[in-house]
Biopython code that builds the backbone (N, CA, C, O; Angstrom):
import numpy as np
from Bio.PDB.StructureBuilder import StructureBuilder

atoms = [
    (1, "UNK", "N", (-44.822, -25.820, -52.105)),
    (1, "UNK", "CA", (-43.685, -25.630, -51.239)),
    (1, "UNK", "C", (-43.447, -24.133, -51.071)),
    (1, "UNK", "O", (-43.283, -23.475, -52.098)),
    (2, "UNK", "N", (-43.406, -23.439, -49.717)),
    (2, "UNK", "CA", (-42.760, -22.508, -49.514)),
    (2, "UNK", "C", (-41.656, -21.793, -48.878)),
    (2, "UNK", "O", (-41.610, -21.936, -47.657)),
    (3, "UNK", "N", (-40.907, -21.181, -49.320)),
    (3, "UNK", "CA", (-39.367, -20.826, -48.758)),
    (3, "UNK", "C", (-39.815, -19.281, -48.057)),
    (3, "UNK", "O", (-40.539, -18.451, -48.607)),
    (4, "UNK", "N", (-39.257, -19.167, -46.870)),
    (4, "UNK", "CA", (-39.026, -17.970, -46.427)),
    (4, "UNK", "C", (-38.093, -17.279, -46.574)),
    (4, "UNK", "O", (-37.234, -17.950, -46.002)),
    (5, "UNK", "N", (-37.469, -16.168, -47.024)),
    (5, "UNK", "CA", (-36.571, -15.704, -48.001)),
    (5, "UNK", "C", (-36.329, -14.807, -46.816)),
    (5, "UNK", "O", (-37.401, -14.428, -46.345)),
    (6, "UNK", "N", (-35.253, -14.333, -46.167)),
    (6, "UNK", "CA", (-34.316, -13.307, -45.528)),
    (6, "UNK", "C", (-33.439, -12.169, -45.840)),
    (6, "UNK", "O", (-32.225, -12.334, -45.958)),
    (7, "UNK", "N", (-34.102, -10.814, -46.002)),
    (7, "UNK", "CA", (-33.107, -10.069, -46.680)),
    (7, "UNK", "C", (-31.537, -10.165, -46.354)),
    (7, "UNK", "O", (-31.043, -10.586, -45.307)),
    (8, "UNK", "N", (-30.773, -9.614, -47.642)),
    (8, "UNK", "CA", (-29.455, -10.314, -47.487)),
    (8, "UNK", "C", (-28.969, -9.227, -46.514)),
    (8, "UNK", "O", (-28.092, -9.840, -45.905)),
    (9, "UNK", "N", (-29.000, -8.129, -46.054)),
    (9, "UNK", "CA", (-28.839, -6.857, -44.814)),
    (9, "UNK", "C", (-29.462, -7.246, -43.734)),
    (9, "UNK", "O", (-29.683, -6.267, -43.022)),
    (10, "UNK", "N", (-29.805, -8.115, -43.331)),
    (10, "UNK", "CA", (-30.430, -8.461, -42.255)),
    (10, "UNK", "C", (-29.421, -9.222, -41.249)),
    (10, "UNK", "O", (-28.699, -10.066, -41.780)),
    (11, "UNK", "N", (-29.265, -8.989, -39.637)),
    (11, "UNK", "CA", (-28.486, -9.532, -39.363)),
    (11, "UNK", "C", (-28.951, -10.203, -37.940)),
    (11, "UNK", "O", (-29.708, -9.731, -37.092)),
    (12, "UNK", "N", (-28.251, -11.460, -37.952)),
    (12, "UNK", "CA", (-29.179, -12.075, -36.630)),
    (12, "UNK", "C", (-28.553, -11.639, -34.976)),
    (12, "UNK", "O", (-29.243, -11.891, -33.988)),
    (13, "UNK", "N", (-27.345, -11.050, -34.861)),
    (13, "UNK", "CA", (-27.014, -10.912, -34.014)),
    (13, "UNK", "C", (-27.264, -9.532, -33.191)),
    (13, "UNK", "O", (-27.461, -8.435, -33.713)),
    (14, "UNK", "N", (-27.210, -9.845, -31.618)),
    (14, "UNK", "CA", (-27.797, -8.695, -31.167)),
    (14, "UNK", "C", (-26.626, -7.095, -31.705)),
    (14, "UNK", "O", (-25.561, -7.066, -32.321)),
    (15, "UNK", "N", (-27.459, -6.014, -31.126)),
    (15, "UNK", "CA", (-26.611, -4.982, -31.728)),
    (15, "UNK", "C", (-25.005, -4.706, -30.365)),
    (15, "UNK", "O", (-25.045, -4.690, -29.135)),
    (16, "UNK", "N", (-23.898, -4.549, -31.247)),
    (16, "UNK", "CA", (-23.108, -4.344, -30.081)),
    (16, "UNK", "C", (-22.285, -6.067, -29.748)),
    (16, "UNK", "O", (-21.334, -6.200, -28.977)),
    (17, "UNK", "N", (-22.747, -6.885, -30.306)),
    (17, "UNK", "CA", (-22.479, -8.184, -29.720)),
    (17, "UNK", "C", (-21.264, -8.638, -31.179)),
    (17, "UNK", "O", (-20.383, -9.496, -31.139)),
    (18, "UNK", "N", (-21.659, -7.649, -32.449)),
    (18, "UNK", "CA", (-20.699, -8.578, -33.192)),
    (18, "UNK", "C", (-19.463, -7.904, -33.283)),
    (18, "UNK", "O", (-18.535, -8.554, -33.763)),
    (19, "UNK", "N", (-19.146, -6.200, -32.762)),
    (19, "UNK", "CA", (-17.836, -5.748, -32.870)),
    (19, "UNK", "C", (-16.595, -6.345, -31.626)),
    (19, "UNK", "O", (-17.029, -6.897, -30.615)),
    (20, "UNK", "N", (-15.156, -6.182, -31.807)),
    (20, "UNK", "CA", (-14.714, -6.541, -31.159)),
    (20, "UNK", "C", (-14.013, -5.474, -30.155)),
    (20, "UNK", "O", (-14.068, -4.255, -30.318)),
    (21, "UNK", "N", (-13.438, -6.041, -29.239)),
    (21, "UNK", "CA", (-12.804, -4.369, -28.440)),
    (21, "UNK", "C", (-12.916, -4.704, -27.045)),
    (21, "UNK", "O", (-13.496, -5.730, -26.687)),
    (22, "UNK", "N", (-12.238, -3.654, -26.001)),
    (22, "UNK", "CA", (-12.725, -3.457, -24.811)),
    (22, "UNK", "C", (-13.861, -2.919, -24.492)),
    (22, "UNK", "O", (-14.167, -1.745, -24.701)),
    (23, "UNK", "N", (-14.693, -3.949, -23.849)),
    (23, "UNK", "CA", (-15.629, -3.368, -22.741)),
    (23, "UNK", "C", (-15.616, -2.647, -22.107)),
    (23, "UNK", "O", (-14.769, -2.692, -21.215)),
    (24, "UNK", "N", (-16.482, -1.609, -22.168)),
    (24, "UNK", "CA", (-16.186, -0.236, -21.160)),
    (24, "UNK", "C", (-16.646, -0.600, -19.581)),
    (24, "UNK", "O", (-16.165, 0.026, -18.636)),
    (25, "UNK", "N", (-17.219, -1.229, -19.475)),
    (25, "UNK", "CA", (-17.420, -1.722, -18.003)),
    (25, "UNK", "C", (-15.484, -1.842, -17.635)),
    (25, "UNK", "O", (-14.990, -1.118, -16.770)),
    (26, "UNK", "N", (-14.570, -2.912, -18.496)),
    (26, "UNK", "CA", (-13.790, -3.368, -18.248)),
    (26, "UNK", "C", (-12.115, -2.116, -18.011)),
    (26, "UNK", "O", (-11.051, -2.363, -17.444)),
    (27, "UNK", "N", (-12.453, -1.197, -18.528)),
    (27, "UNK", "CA", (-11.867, 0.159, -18.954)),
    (27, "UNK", "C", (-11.094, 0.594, -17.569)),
    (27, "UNK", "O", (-9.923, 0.948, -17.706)),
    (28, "UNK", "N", (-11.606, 0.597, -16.364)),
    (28, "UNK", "CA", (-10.703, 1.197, -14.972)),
    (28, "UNK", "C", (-9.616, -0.152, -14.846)),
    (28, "UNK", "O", (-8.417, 0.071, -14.676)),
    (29, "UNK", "N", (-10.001, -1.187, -14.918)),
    (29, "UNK", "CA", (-9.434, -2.060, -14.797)),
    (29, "UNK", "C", (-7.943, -2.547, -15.525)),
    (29, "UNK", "O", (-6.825, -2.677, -15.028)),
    (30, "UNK", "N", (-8.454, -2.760, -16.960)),
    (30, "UNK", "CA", (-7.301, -2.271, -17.806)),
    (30, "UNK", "C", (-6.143, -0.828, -17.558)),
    (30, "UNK", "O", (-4.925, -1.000, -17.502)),
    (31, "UNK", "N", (-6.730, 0.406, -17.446)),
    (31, "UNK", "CA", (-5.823, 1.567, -17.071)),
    (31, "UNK", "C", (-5.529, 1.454, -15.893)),
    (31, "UNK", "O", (-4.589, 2.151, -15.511)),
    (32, "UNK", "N", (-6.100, 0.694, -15.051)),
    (32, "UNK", "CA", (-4.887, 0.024, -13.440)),
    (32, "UNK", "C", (-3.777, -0.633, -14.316)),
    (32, "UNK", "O", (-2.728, -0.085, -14.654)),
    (33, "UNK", "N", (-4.097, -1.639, -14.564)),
    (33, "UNK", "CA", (-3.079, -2.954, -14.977)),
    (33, "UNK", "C", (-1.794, -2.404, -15.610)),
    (33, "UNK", "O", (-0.606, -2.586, -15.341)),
    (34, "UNK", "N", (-2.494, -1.587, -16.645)),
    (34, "UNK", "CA", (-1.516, -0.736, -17.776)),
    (34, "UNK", "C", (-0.535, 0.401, -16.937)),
    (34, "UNK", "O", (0.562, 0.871, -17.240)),
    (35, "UNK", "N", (-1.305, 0.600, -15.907)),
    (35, "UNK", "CA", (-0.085, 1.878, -15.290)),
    (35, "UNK", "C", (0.972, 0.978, -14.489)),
    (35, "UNK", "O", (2.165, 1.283, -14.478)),
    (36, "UNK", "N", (0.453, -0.191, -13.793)),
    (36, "UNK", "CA", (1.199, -0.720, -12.522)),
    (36, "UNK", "C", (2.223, -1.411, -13.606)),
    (36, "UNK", "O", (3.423, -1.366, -13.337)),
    (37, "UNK", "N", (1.791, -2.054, -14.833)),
    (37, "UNK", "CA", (2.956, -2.289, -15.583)),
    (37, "UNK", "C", (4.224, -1.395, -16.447)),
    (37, "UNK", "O", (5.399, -1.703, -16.648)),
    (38, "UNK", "N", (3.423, -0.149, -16.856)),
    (38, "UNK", "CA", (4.254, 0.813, -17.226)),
    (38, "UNK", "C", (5.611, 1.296, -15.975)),
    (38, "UNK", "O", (6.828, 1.370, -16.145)),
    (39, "UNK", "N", (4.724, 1.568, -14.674)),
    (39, "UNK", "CA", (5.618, 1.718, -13.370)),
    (39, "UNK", "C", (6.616, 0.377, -12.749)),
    (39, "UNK", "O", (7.416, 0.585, -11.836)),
    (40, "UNK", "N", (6.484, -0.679, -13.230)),
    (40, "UNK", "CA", (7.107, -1.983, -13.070)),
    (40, "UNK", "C", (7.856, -1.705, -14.364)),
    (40, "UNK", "O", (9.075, -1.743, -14.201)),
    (41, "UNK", "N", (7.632, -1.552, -15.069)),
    (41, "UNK", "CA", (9.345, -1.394, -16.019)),
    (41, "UNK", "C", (9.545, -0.474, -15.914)),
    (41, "UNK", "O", (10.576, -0.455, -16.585)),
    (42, "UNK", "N", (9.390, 0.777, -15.491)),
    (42, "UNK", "CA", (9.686, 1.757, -15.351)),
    (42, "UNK", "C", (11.041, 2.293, -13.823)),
    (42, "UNK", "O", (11.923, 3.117, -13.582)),
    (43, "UNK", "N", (10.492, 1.394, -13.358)),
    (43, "UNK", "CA", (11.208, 1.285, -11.737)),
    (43, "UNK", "C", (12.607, 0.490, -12.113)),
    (43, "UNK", "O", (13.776, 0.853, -11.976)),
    (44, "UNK", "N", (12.049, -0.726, -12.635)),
    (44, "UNK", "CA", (13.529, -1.615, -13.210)),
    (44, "UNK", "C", (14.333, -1.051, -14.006)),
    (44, "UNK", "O", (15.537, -1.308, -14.000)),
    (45, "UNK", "N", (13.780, -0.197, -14.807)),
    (45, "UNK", "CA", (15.032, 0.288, -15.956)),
    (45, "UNK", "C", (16.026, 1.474, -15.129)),
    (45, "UNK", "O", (17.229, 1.661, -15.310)),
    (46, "UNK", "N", (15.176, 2.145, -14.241)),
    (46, "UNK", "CA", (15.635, 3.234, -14.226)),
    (46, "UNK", "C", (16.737, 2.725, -12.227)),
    (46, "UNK", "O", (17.691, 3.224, -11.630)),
    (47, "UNK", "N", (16.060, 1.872, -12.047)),
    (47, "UNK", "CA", (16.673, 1.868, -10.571)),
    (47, "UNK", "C", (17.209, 0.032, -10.916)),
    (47, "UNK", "O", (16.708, -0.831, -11.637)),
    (48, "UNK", "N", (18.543, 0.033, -9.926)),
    (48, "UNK", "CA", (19.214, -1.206, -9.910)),
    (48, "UNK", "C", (18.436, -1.564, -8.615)),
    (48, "UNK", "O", (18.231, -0.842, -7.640)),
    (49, "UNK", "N", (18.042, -2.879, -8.838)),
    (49, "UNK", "CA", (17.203, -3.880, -7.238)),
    (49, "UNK", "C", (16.321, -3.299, -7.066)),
    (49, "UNK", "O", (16.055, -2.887, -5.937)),
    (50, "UNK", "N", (15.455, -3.026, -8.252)),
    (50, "UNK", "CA", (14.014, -2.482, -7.854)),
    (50, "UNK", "C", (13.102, -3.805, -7.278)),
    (50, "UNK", "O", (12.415, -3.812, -6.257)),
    (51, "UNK", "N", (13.287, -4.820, -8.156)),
    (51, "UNK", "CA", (12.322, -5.812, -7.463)),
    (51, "UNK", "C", (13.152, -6.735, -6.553)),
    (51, "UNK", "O", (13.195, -7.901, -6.943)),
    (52, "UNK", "N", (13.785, -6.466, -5.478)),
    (52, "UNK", "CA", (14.695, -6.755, -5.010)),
    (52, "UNK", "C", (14.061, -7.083, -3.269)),
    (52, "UNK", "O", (13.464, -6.120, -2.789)),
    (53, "UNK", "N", (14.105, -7.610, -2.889)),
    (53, "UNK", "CA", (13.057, -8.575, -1.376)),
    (53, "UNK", "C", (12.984, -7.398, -0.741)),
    (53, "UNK", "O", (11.894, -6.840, -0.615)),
    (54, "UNK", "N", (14.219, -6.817, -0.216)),
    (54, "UNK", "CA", (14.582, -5.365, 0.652)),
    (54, "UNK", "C", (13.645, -4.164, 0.195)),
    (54, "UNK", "O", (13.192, -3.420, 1.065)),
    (55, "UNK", "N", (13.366, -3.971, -1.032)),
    (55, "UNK", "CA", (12.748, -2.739, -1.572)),
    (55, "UNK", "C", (10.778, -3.377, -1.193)),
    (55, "UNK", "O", (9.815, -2.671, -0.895)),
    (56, "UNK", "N", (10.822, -4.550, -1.334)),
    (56, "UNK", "CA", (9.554, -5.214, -1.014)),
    (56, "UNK", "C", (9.004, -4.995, 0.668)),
    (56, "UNK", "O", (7.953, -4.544, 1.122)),
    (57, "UNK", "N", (10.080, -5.469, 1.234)),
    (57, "UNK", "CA", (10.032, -5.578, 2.643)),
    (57, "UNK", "C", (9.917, -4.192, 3.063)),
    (57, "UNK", "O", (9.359, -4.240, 4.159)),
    (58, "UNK", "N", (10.209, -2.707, 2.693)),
    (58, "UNK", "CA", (10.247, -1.460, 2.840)),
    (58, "UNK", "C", (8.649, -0.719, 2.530)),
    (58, "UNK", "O", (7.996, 0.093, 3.185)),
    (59, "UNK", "N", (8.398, -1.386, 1.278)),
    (59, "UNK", "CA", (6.846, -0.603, 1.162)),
    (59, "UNK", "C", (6.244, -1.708, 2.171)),
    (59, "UNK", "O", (5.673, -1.113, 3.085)),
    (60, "UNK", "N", (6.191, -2.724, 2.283)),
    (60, "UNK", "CA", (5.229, -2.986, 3.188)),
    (60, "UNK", "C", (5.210, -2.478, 4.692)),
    (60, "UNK", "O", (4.159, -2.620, 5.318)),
    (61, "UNK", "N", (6.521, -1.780, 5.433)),
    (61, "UNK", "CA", (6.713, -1.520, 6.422)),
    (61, "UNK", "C", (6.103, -0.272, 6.504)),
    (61, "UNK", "O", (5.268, 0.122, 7.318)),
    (62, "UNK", "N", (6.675, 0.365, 5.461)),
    (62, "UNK", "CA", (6.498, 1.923, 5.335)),
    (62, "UNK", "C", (4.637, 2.089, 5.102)),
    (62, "UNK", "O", (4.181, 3.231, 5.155)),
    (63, "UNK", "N", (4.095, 1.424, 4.962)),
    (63, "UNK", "CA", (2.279, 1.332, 4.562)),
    (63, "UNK", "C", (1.993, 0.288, 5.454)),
    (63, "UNK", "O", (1.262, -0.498, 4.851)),
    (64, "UNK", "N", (2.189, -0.068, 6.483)),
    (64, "UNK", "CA", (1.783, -0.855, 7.012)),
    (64, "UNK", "C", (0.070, -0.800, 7.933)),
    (64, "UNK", "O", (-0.992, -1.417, 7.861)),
    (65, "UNK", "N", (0.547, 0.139, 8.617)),
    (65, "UNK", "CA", (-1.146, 1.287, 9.412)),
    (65, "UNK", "C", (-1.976, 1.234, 8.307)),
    (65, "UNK", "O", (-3.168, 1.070, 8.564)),
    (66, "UNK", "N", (-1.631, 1.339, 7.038)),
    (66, "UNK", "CA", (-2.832, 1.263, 5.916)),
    (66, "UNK", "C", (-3.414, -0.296, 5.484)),
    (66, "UNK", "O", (-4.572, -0.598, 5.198)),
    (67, "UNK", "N", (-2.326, -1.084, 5.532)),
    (67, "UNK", "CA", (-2.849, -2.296, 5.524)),
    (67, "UNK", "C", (-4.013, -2.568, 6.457)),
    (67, "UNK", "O", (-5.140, -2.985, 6.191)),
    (68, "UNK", "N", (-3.437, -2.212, 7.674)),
    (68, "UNK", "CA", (-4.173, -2.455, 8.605)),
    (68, "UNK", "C", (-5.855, -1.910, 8.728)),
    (68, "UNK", "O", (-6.772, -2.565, 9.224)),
    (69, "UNK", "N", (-5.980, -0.180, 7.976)),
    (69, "UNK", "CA", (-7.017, 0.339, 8.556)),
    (69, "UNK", "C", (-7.454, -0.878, 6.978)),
    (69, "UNK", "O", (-8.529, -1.432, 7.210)),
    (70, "UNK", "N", (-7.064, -1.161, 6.079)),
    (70, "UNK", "CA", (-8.003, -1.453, 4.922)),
    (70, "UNK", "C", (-8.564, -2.966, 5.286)),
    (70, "UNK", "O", (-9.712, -3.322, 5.017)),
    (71, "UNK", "N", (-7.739, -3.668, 5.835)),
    (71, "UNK", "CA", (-8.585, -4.561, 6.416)),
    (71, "UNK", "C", (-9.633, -4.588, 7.516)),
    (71, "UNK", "O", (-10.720, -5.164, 7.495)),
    (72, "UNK", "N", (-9.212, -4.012, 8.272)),
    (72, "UNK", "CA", (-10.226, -3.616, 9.437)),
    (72, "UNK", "C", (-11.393, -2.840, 8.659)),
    (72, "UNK", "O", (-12.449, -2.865, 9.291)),
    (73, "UNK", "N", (-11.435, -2.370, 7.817)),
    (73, "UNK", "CA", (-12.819, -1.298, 7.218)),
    (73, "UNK", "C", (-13.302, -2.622, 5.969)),
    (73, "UNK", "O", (-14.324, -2.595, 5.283)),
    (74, "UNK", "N", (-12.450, -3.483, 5.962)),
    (74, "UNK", "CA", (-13.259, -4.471, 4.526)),
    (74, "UNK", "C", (-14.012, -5.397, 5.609)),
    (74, "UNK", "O", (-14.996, -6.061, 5.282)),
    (75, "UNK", "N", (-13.393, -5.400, 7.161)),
    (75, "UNK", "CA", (-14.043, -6.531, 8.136)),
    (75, "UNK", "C", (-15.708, -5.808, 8.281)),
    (75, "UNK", "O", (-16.739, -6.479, 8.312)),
    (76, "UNK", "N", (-15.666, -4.914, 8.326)),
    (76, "UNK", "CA", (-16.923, -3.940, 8.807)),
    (76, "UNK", "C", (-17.705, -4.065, 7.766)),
    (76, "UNK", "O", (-18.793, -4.639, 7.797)),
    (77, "UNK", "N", (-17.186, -3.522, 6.749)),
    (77, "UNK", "CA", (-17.964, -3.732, 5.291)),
    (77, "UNK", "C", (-18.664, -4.936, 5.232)),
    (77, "UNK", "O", (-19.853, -5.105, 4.966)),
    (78, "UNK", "N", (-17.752, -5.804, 5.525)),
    (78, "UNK", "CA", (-18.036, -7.786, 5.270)),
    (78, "UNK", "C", (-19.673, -7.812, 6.051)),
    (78, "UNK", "O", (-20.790, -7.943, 5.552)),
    (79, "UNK", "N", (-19.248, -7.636, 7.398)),
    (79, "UNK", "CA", (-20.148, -7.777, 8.299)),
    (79, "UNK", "C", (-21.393, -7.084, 8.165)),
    (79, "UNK", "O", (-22.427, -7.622, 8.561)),
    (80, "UNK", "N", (-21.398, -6.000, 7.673)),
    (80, "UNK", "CA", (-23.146, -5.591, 7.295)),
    (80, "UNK", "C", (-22.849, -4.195, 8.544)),
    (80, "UNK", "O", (-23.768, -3.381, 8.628)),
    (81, "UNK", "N", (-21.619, -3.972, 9.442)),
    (81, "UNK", "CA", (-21.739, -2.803, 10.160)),
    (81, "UNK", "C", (-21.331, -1.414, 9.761)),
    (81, "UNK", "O", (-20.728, -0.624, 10.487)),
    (82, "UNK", "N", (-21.740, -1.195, 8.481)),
    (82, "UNK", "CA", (-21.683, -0.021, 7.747)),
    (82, "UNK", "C", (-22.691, 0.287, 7.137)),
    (82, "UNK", "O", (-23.010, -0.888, 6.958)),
    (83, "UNK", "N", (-23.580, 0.898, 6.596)),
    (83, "UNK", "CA", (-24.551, 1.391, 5.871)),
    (83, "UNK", "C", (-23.979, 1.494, 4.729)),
    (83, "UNK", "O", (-23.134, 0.630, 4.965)),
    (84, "UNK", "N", (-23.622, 1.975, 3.229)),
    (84, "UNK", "CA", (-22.481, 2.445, 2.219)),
    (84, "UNK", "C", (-23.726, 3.507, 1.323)),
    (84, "UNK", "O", (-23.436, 4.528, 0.700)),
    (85, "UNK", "N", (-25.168, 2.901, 1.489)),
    (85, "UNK", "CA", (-26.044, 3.909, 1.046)),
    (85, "UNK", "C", (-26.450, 5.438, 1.002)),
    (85, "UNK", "O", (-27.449, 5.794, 0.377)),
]
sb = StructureBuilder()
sb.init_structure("model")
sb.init_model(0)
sb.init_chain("A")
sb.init_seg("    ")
for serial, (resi, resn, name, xyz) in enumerate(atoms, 1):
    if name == "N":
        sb.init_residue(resn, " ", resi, " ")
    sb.init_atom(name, np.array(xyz, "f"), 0.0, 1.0, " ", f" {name:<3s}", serial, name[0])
structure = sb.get_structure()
């Protein structure tokens, strides 16, 4: 009978796969999330009716031409009539 014996430092998992943490791929993403929430309590504490329909209805008016060019440039994008190379 023979046993194959495995040093006890030996480890089966790939390298990088057994610590835990943020993904740096994931990293812009998180420091979006983290600011728009810091600025969302930040707006409420400091201003009365920050999240208030009227203050809603105002940025969208006030940015509106931008809505607009960002859809119109994601339609182009979509469509293949841009190069981005």
């Amino acid at each position: 009978m023979s046993a194959v014996l495995t040093p006890t430092g030996a480890k089966s998992t790939t390298p990088g796969r057994g610590r835990r943490g943020l993904n740096p791929k994931y990293l812009p993403l998180a420091a979006t999330i983290s600011l728009f929430v810091l600025m969302a309590t930040l707006g409420s504490v400091l201003y009365d009716g920050f999240f208030s329909a009227q203050v809603f209805l105002n940025l969208l008016i006030d940015n509106a031409f931008l809505i607009i060019v960002a859809i119109g440039m994601t339609f182009v994008i979509l469509s293949g009539g841009i190069d981005l190379s």
